[in-house]
TIVO-2410 file (N, C-alpha, C; in nm, 3 decimals):
# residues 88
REC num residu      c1      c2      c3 atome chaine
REC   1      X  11.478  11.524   9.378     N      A
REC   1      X  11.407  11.612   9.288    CA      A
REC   1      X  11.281  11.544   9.234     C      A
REC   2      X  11.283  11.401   9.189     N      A
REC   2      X  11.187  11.343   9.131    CA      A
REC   2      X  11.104  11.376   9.256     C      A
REC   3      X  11.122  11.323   9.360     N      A
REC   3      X  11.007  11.297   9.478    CA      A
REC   3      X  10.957  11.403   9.512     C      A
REC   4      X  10.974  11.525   9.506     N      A
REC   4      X  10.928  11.673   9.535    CA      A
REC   4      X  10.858  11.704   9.353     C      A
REC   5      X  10.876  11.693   9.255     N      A
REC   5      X  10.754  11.660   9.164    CA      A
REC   5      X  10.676  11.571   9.158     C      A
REC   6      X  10.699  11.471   9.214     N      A
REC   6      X  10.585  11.386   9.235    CA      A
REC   6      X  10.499  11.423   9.344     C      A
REC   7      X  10.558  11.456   9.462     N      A
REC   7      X  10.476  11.541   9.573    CA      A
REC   7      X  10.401  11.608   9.497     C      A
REC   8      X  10.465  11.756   9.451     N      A
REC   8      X  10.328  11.853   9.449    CA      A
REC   8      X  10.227  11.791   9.326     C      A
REC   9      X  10.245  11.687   9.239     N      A
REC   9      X  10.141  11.688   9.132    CA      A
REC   9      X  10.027  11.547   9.264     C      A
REC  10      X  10.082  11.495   9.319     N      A
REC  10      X   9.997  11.465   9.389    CA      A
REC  10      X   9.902  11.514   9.477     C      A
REC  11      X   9.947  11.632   9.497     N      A
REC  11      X   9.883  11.743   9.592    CA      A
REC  11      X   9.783  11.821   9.503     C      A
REC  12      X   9.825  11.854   9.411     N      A
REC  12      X   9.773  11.916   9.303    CA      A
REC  12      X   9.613  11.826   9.238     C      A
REC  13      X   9.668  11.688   9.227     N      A
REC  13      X   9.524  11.600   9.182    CA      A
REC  13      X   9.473  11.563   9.302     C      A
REC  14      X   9.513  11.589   9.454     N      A
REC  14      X   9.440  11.619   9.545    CA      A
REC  14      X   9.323  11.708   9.538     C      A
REC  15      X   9.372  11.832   9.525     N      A
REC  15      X   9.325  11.922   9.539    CA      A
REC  15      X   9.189  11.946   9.435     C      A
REC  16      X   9.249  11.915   9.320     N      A
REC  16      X   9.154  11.945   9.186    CA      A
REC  16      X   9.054  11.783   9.179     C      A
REC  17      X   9.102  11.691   9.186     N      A
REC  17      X   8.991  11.548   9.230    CA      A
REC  17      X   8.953  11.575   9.358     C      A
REC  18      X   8.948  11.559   9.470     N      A
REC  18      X   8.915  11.563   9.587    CA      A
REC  18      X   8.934  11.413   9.645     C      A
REC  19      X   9.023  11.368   9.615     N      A
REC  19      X   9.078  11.233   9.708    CA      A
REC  19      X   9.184  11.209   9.686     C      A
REC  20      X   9.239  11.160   9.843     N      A
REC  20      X   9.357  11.068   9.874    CA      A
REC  20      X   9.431  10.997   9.754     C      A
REC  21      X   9.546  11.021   9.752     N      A
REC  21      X   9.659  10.884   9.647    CA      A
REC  21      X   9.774  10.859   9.771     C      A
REC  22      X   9.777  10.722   9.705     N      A
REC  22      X   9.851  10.640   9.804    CA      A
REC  22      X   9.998  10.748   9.781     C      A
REC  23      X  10.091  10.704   9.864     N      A
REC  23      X  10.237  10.746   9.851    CA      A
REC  23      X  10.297  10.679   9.716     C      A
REC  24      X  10.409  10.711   9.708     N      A
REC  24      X  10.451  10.635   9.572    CA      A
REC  24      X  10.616  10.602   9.623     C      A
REC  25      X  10.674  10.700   9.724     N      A
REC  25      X  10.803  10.659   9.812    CA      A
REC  25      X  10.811  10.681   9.954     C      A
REC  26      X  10.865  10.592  10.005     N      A
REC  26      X  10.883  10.618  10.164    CA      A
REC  26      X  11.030  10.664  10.174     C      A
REC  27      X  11.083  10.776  10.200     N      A
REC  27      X  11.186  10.839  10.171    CA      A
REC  27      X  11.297  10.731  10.126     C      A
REC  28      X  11.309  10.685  10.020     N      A
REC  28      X  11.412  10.615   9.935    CA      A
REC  28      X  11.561  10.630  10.013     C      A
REC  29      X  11.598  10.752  10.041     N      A
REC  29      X  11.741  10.813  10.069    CA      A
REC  29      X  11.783  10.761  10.188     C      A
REC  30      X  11.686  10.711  10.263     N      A
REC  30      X  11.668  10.652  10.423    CA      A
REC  30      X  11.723  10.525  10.402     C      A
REC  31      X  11.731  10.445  10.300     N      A
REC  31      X  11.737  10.303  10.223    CA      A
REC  31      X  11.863  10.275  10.318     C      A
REC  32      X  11.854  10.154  10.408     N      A
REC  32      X  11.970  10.080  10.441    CA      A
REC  32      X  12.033   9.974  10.364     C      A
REC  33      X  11.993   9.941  10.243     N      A
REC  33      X  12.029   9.823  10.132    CA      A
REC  33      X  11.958   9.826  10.073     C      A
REC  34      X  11.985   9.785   9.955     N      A
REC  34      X  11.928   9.771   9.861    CA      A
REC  34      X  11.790   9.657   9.803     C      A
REC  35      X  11.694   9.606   9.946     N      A
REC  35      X  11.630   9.549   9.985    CA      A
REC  35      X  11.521   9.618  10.034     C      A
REC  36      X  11.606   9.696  10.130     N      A
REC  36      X  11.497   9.789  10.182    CA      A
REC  36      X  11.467   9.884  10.093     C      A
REC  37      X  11.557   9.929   9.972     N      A
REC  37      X  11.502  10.025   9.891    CA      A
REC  37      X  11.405  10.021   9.840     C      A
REC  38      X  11.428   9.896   9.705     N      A
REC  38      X  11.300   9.809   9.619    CA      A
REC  38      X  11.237   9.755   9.691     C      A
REC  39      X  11.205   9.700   9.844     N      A
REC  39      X  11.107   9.613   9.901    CA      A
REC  39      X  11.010   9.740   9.956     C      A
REC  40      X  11.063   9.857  10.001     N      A
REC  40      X  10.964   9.909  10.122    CA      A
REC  40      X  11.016  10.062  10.059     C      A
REC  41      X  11.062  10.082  10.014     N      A
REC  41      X  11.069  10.243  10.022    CA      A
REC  41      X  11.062  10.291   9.854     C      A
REC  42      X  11.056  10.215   9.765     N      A
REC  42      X  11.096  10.268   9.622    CA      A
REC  42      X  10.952  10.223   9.556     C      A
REC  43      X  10.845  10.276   9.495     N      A
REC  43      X  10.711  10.271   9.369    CA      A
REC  43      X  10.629  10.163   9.471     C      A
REC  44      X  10.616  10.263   9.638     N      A
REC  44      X  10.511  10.177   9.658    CA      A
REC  44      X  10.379  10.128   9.584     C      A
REC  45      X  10.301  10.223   9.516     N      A
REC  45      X  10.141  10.205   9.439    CA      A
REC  45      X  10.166  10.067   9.390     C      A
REC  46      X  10.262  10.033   9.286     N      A
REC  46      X  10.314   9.926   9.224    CA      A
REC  46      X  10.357   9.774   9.303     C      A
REC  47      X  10.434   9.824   9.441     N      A
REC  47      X  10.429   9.718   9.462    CA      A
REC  47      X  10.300   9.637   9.562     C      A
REC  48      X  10.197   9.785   9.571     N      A
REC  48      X  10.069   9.726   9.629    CA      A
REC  48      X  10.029   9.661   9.561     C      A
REC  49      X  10.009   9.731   9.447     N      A
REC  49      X   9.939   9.649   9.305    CA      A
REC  49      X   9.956   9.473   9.284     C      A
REC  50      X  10.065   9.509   9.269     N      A
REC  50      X  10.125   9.389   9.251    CA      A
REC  50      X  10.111   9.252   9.349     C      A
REC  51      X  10.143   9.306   9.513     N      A
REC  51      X  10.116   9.185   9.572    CA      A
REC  51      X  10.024   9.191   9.600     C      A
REC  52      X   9.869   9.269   9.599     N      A
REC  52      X   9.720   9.272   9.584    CA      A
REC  52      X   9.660   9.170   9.474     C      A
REC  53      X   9.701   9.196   9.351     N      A
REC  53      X   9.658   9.138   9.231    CA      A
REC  53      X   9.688   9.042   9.176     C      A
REC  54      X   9.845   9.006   9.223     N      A
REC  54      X   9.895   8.869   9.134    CA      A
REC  54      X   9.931   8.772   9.285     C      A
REC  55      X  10.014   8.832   9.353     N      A
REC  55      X  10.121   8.727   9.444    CA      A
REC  55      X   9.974   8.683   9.545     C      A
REC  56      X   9.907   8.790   9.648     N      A
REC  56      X   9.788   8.646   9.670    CA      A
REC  56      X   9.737   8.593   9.623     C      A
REC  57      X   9.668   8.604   9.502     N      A
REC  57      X   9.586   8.503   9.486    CA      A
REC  57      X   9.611   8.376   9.427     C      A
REC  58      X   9.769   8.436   9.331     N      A
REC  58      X   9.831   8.272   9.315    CA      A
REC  58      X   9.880   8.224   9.420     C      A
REC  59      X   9.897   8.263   9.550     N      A
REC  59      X  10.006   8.234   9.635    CA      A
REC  59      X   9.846   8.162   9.740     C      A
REC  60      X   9.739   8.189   9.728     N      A
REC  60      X   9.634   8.161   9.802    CA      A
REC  60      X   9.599   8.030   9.686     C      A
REC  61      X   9.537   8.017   9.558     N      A
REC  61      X   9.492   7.956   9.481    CA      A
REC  61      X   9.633   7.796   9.517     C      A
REC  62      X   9.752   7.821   9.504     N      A
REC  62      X   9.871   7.720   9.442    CA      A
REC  62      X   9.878   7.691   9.632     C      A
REC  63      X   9.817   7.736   9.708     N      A
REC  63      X   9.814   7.697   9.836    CA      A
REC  63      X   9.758   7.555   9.860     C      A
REC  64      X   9.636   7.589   9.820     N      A
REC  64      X   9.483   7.500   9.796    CA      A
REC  64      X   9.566   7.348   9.779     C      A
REC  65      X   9.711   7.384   9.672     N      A
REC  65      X   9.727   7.276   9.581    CA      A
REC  65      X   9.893   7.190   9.613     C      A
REC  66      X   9.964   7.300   9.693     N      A
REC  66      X  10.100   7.248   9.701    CA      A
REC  66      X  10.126   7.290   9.848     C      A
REC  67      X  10.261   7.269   9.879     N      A
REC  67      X  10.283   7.308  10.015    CA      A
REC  67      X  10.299   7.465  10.039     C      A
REC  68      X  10.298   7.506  10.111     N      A
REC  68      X  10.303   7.658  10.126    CA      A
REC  68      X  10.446   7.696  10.098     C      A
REC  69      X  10.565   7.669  10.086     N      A
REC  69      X  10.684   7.732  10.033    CA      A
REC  69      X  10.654   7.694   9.870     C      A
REC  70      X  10.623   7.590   9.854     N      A
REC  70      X  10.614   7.664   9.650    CA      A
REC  70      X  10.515   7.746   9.643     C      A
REC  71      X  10.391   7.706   9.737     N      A
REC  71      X  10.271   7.827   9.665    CA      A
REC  71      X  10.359   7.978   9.647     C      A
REC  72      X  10.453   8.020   9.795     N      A
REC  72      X  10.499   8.099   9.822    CA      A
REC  72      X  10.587   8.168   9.698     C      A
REC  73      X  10.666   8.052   9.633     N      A
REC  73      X  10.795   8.023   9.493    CA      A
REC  73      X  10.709   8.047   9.390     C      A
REC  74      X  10.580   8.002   9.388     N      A
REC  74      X  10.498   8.025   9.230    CA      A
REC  74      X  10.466   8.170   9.255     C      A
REC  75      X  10.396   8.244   9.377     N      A
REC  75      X  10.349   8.377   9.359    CA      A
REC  75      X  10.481   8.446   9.342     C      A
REC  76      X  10.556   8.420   9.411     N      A
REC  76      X  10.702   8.538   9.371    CA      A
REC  76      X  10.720   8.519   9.231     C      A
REC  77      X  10.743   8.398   9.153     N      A
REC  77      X  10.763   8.416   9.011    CA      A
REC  77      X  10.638   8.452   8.937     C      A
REC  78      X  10.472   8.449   8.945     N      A
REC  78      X  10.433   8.503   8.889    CA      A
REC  78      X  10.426   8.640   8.911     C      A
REC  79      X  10.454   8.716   9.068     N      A
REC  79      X  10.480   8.869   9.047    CA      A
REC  79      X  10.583   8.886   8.918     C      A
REC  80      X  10.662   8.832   8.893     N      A
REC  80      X  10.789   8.834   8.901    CA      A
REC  80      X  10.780   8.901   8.738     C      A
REC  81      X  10.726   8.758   8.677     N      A
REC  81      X  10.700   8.805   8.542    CA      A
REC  81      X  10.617   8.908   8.473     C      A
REC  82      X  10.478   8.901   8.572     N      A
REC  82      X  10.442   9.029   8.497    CA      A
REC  82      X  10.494   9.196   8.554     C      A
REC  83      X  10.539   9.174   8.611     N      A
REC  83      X  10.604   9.310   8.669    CA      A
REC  83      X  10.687   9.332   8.532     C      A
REC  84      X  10.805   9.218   8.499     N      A
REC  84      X  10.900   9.198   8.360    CA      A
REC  84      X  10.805   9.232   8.254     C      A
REC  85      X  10.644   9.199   8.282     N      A
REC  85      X  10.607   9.225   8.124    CA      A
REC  85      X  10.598   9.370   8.122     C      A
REC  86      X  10.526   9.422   8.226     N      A
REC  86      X  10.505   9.576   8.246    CA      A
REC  86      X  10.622   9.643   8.203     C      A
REC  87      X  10.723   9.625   8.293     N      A
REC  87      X  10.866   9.732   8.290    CA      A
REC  87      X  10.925   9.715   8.095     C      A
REC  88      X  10.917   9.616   8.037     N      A
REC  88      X  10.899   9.584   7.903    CA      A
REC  88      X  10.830   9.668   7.805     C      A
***
Protein backbone atom coordinates (compact mmCIF):
# COMPACT_ATOMS: atom_id res chain seq x y z
CA UNK A 1 0.00 0.00 0.00
CA UNK A 2 2.76 2.42 1.02
CA UNK A 3 4.52 1.77 -2.44
CA UNK A 4 1.39 2.44 -4.63
CA UNK A 5 1.14 6.01 -2.64
CA UNK A 6 4.34 6.67 -3.10
CA UNK A 7 4.01 5.70 -6.84
CA UNK A 8 1.25 7.92 -7.77
CA UNK A 9 2.58 11.13 -5.71
CA UNK A 10 5.66 10.55 -7.65
CA UNK A 11 3.89 10.53 -10.81
CA UNK A 12 1.92 13.30 -9.78
CA UNK A 13 5.29 15.69 -9.02
CA UNK A 14 6.21 14.24 -12.33
CA UNK A 15 3.71 15.50 -13.97
CA UNK A 16 3.16 18.98 -12.23
CA UNK A 17 7.42 19.63 -12.01
CA UNK A 18 8.34 18.14 -15.21
CA UNK A 19 11.22 15.80 -14.10
CA UNK A 20 12.33 12.41 -13.34
CA UNK A 21 12.64 11.15 -9.34
CA UNK A 22 14.71 8.45 -8.67
CA UNK A 23 12.73 5.18 -7.38
CA UNK A 24 12.49 5.01 -3.71
CA UNK A 25 11.82 0.80 -3.81
CA UNK A 26 12.80 -1.96 -5.95
CA UNK A 27 9.88 -4.21 -5.21
CA UNK A 28 10.75 -4.86 -1.40
CA UNK A 29 8.28 -8.08 -1.41
CA UNK A 30 10.82 -9.75 -3.95
CA UNK A 31 13.39 -9.46 -0.79
CA UNK A 32 15.30 -12.84 -0.46
CA UNK A 33 16.79 -11.74 3.16
CA UNK A 34 16.93 -9.39 4.91
CA UNK A 35 20.14 -7.95 3.18
CA UNK A 36 18.76 -7.82 0.10
CA UNK A 37 15.87 -5.90 1.53
CA UNK A 38 17.82 -2.89 3.34
CA UNK A 39 20.86 -3.21 0.86
CA UNK A 40 19.04 -3.07 -2.66
CA UNK A 41 15.40 -2.99 -2.54
CA UNK A 42 14.16 -0.81 0.60
CA UNK A 43 14.65 3.76 0.52
CA UNK A 44 16.77 3.57 -2.42
CA UNK A 45 17.06 7.85 -2.77
CA UNK A 46 18.65 7.46 0.80
CA UNK A 47 20.81 4.93 0.30
CA UNK A 48 22.16 6.83 -2.90
CA UNK A 49 22.50 9.70 -0.81
CA UNK A 50 24.25 8.28 1.52
CA UNK A 51 26.92 6.25 -0.27
CA UNK A 52 27.27 9.44 -2.76
CA UNK A 53 27.87 11.89 0.12
CA UNK A 54 29.46 10.29 3.08
CA UNK A 55 30.85 6.52 2.38
CA UNK A 56 33.10 7.76 -0.82
CA UNK A 57 34.58 10.33 0.05
CA UNK A 58 35.61 9.14 3.49
CA UNK A 59 36.21 5.82 2.07
CA UNK A 60 38.35 7.74 -0.91
CA UNK A 61 39.91 10.57 1.56
CA UNK A 62 40.92 7.53 4.69
CA UNK A 63 42.22 5.63 1.42
CA UNK A 64 44.91 8.32 0.71
CA UNK A 65 45.78 7.42 4.45
CA UNK A 66 45.25 3.70 5.58
CA UNK A 67 44.90 0.43 3.91
CA UNK A 68 41.86 -0.04 1.90
CA UNK A 69 39.85 -2.46 4.35
CA UNK A 70 39.78 0.29 7.19
CA UNK A 71 39.29 3.11 4.68
CA UNK A 72 36.48 0.63 3.69
CA UNK A 73 35.56 0.13 8.06
CA UNK A 74 35.78 4.05 8.53
CA UNK A 75 33.24 4.84 5.49
CA UNK A 76 30.76 2.10 6.67
CA UNK A 77 30.88 3.62 10.21
CA UNK A 78 30.74 7.07 9.11
CA UNK A 79 27.57 6.12 6.82
CA UNK A 80 26.66 4.47 9.69
CA UNK A 81 26.34 7.28 12.11
CA UNK A 82 24.91 9.84 10.30
CA UNK A 83 22.23 7.79 8.81
CA UNK A 84 21.69 7.14 13.15
CA UNK A 85 21.73 10.91 13.34
CA UNK A 86 19.05 11.36 10.61
CA UNK A 87 16.67 8.36 11.60
CA UNK A 88 17.04 10.23 15.30
Amino acid sequence: ELEIILALLKYLAMITLGCELEPMFDEPYLATSLQDFWGRRWNLMVSSILRSGIYAPVRRVCGRLMSSDRARLIGFLATFIVSGAFHE
